[in-house]
C-alpha positions as CSV (number, residue, x, y, z in Angstrom):
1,X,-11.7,1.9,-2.7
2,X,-8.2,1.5,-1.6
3,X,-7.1,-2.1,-0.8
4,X,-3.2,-1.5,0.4
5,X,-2.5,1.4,2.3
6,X,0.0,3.1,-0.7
7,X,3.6,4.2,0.3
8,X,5.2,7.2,-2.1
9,X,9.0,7.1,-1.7
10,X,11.7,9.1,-3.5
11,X,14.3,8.1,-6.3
12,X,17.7,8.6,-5.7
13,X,18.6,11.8,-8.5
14,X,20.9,13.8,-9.7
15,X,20.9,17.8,-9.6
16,X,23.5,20.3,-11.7
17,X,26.1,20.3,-9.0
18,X,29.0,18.5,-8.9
19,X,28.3,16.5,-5.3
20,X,25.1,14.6,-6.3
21,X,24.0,11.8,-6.6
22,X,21.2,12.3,-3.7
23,X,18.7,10.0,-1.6
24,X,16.3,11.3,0.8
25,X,17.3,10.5,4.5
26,X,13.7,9.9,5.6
27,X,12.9,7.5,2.7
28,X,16.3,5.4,3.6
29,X,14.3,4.9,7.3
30,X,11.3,3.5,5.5
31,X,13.6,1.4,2.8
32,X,15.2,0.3,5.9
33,X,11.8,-0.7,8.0
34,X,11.1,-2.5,4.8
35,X,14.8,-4.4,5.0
36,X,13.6,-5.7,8.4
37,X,10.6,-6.5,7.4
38,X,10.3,-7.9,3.8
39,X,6.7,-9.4,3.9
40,X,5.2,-6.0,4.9
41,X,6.7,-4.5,1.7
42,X,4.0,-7.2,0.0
43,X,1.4,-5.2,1.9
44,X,1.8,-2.0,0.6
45,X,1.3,-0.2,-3.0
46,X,4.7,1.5,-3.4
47,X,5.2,4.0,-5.7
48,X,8.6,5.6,-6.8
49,X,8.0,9.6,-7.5
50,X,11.2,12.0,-9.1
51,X,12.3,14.3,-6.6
52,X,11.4,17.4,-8.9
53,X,8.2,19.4,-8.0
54,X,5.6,19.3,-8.9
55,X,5.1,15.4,-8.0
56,X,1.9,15.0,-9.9
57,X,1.5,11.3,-8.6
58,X,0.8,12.5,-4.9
59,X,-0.5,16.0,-5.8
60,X,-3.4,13.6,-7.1
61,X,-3.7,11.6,-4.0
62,X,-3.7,14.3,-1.5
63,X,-3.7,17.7,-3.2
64,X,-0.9,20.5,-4.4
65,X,-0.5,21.4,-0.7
66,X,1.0,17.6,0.4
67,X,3.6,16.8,-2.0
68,X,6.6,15.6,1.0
69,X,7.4,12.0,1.2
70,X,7.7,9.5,2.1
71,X,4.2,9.5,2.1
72,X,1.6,6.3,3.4
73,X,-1.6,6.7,2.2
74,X,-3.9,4.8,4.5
75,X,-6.3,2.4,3.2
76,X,-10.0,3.3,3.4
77,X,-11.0,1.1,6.3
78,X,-8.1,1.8,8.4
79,X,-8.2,3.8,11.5
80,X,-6.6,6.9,12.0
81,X,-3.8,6.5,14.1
82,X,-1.9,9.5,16.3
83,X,-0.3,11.7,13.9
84,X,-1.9,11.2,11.0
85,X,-3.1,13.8,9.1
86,X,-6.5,14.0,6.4
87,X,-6.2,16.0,2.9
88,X,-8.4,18.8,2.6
89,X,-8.1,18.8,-1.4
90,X,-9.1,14.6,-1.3
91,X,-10.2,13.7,1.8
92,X,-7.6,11.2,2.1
93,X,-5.5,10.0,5.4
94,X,-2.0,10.5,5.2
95,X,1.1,9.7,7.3
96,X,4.2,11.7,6.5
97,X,6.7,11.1,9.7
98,X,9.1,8.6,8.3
99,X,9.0,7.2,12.3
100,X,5.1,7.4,12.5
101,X,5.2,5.1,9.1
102,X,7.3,2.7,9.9
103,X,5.6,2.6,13.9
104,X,2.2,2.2,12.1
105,X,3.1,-0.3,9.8
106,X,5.3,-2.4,12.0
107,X,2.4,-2.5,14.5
108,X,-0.3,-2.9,11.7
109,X,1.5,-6.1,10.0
110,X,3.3,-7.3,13.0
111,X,6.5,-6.4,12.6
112,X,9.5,-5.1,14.3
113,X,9.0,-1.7,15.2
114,X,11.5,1.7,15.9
115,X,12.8,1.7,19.5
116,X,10.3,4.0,21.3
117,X,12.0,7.1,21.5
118,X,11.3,9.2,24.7
């Protein structure tokens, strides 16, 4: 049984062109939730995956079909909040909106949250 909710998060890579480097935009809005908000980083299991397919890490955690990230994996005991979603290969309860991620965390471990957006 999970004990940390685990967050999956891209490297940075390089491809065969000639304008890479690359970073995923919605893993630089986590990593910057996480800048505001050091001590939940200490919460969370975070894991660094390769950008390349498949991501064999996650594919265990929540199936072939539910290899995006970032990723949170919700801990076992922790209720489902709106938008996440469950794994039908593992069961599992997954959040993959960068937003919904950092809103559930920052409200989880009481920290500063995204600006509502209406």
């Amino acid at each position: 049984m999970m004990t940390k909710p685990v967050l999956f998060m891209l490297n940075p890579w390089f491809d065969n062109s000639n304008i890479s480097p690359f970073y995923c935009p919605d893993c630089g809005v986590v990593e910057g939730f996480l800048v505001y908000n050091p001590a939940i980083r200490d919460q969370l299991e975070i894991i660094s995956v390769d950008f390349e397919r498949p991501r064999a890490k996650i594919v265990d955690s929540l199936g072939e079909e539910n290899q995006g990230s970032p990723v949170l994996i919700l801990d076992d005991k922790a209720s489902s909040p709106r938008g996440a979603k469950k794994s039908l290969s593992t069961g599992k309860t997954f959040i993959d909106d960068p937003l919904l991620i950092c809103n559930y965390l920052g409200h989880r471990f009481e920290g500063v949250r995204p600006h509502p957006q209406d």
